[in-house]
N, C-alpha and C positions, 0 to 999 in steps of 0.2 A: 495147477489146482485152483489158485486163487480165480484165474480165466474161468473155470468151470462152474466155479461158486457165484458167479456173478451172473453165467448165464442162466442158472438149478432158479438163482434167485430174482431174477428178471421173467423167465419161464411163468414163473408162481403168479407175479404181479398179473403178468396178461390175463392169465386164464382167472383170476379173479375178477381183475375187471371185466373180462368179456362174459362170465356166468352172471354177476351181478347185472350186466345192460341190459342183456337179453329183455327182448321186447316181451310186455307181459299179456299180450295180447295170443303169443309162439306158446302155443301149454305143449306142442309135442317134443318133448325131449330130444328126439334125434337130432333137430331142426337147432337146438342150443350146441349139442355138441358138435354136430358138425360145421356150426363158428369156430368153437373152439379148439377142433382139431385142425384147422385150415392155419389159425393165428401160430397153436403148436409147430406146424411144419414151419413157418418163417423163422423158428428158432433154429432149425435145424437144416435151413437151404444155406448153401454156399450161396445166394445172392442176396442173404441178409448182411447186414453191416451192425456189429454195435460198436458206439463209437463211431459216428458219423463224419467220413471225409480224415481220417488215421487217428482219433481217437478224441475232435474236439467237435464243441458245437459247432454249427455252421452261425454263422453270419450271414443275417440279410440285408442289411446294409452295404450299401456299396461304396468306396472312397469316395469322397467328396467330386476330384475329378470325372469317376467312372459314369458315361451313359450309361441308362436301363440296368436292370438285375438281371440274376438270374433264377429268381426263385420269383413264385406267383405275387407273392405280398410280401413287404417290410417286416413282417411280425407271422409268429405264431396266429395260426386262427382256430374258429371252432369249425367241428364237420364232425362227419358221419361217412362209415365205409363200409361197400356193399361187399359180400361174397356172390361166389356162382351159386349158392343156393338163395341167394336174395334173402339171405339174412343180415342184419343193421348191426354194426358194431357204431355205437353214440352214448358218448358221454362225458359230461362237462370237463373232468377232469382232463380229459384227453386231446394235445391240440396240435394241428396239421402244418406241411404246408408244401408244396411242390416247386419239386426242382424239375426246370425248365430244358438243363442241358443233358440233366442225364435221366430222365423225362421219370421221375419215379416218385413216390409221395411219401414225402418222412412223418411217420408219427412221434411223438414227444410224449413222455409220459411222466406226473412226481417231478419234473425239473432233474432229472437223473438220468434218462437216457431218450437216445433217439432210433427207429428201425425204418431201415430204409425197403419200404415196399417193391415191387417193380408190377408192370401191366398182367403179367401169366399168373399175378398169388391173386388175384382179387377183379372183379366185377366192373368196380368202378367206386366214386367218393363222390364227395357235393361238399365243395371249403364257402366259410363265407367268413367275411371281419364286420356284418353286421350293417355295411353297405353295398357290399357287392356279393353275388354269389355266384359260384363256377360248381357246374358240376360234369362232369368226364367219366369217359368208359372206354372199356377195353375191347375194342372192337377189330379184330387182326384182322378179319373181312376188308374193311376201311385201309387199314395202320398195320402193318403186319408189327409193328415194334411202335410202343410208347403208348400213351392214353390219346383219344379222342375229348376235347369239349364241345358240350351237345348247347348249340346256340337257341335249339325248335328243335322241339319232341312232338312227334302226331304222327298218326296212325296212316296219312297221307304221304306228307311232306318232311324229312326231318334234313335239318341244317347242322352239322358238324365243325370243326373247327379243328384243326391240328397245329402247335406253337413248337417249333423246333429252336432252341435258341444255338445261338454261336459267338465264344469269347475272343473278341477280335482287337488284340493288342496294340497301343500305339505305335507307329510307325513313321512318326516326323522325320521329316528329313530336307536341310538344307545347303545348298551349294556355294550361299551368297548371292547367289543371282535370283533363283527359281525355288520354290520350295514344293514338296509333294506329302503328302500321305494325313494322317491325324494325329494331334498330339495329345488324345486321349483313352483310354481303355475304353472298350464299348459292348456291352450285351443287346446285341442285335438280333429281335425276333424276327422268324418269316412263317411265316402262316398261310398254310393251305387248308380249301376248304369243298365240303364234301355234300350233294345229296342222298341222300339215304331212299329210298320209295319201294313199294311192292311188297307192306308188309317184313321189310328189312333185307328183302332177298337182293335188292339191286342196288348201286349205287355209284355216283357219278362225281367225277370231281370237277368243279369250275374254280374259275378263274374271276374276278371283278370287273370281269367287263361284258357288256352287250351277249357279243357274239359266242362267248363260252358258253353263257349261261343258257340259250337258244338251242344250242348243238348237247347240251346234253338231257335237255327235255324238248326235245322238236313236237312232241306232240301238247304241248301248253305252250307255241309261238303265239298263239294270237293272246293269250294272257300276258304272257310277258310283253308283248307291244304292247298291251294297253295300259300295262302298270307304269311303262317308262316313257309313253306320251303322256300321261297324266301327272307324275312324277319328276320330269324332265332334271335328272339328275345333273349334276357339274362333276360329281364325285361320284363313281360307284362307289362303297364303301362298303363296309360290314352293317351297320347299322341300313342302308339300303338293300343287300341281301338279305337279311330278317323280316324287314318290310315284305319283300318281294316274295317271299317263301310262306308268308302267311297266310297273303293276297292266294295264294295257288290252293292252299289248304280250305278257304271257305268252299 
């Protein structure tokens, strides 16, 4: 009963906050409810969670020892989350932040609870702490499973980003002689990255080097030659494919 009562009354919360966000710009009513009936069903999917991780907050903090996280940011941020109908659920009160390994976005709400979203309930978000901003979508096209972050958005050229992270435990080990392994805990991202083109219909996934990025747009080689003679990288890098992705877009 008491389980029920907390869900009757967590239900409440949403749907108030989500009628009060409502963009006041949206006058058609359908367009408010059917926010709020989408946030309704997360009450009711078996791949809601309240009670985040068996019934405490998470922690973004990692041990002292521990490389990397696992979630996007140290802290709560602020954001905004789209549905399939491109309606905005945003508002201060309400503060975000994603987890990396099991690729889903926790909303926080009141300092009282947490719901853990996943890719199939929603659209897409946009987190930001005010210097950095991420924003991702759910593109099973791309990703059949987890968000996409969209690094270039254009009607040409779109650059994508996919962060899978993996909790990879220390493993030191010594013989006296020889020693092998780490003696740290470590959240290790790997990142795959995608072009998008043809109006959304195609898309390619490369790799950060030369020849990948060549093979999968052969017909913009001589652009790309001319961006990496002019450019003469040391590093491919992410920030060199966003360069290079934009250069294709003029």
């Amino acid at each position: 009963m008491r389980r029920k009562l907390i869900s009757m009354l967590h239900l409440s919360m949403i749907c108030s906050m989500i009628y009060a966000q409502t963009d006041p710009t949206m006058n058609d009513y359908s367009e408010r409810a059917g926010l709020e009936n989408d946030f309704n069903n997360f009450f009711k999917s078996q791949s809601l969670h309240q009670g985040y991780n068996g019934g405490t907050l998470p922690s973004f903090s990692a041990k002292e020892e521990t490389v990397g996280n696992r979630f996007l940011f140290d802290r709560w941020v602020h954001g905004k989350v789209i549905n399939f109908s491109d309606s905005v659920l945003n508002k201060p009160e309400l503060l975000l932040n994603y987890d990396k390994i099991n690729q889903s976005l926790l909303l926080f709400q009141d300092n009282k609870f947490v719901i853990e979203v996943y890719p199939e309930q929603i659209k897409g978000f946009v987190l930001s702490d005010g210097n950095k901003t991420c924003s991702f979508e759910h593109l099973p096209q791309v990703a059949k499973q987890g968000f996409v972050q969209a690094l270039i958005k254009n009607d040409k050229y779109s650059l994508y980003k996919r962060v899978r992270t993996r909790f990879i435990k220390a493993d030191y080990a010594s013989n006296g002689i020889s020693e092998s392994g780490s003696n740290f805990d470590e959240y290790r991202d790997e990142s795959t990255y995608f072009i998008v083109f043809n109006s959304g219909k195609e898309f390619r996934r490369i790799e950060p080097r030369k020849k990948s990025i060549r093979d999968a747009l052969p017909f913009e080689s001589k652009k790309i030659d001319m961006y990496f003679f002019y450019n003469s990288p040391e590093l491919i890098d992410e920030s060199f494919m966003i360069g290079l992705v934009n250069s294709l877009n003029k």
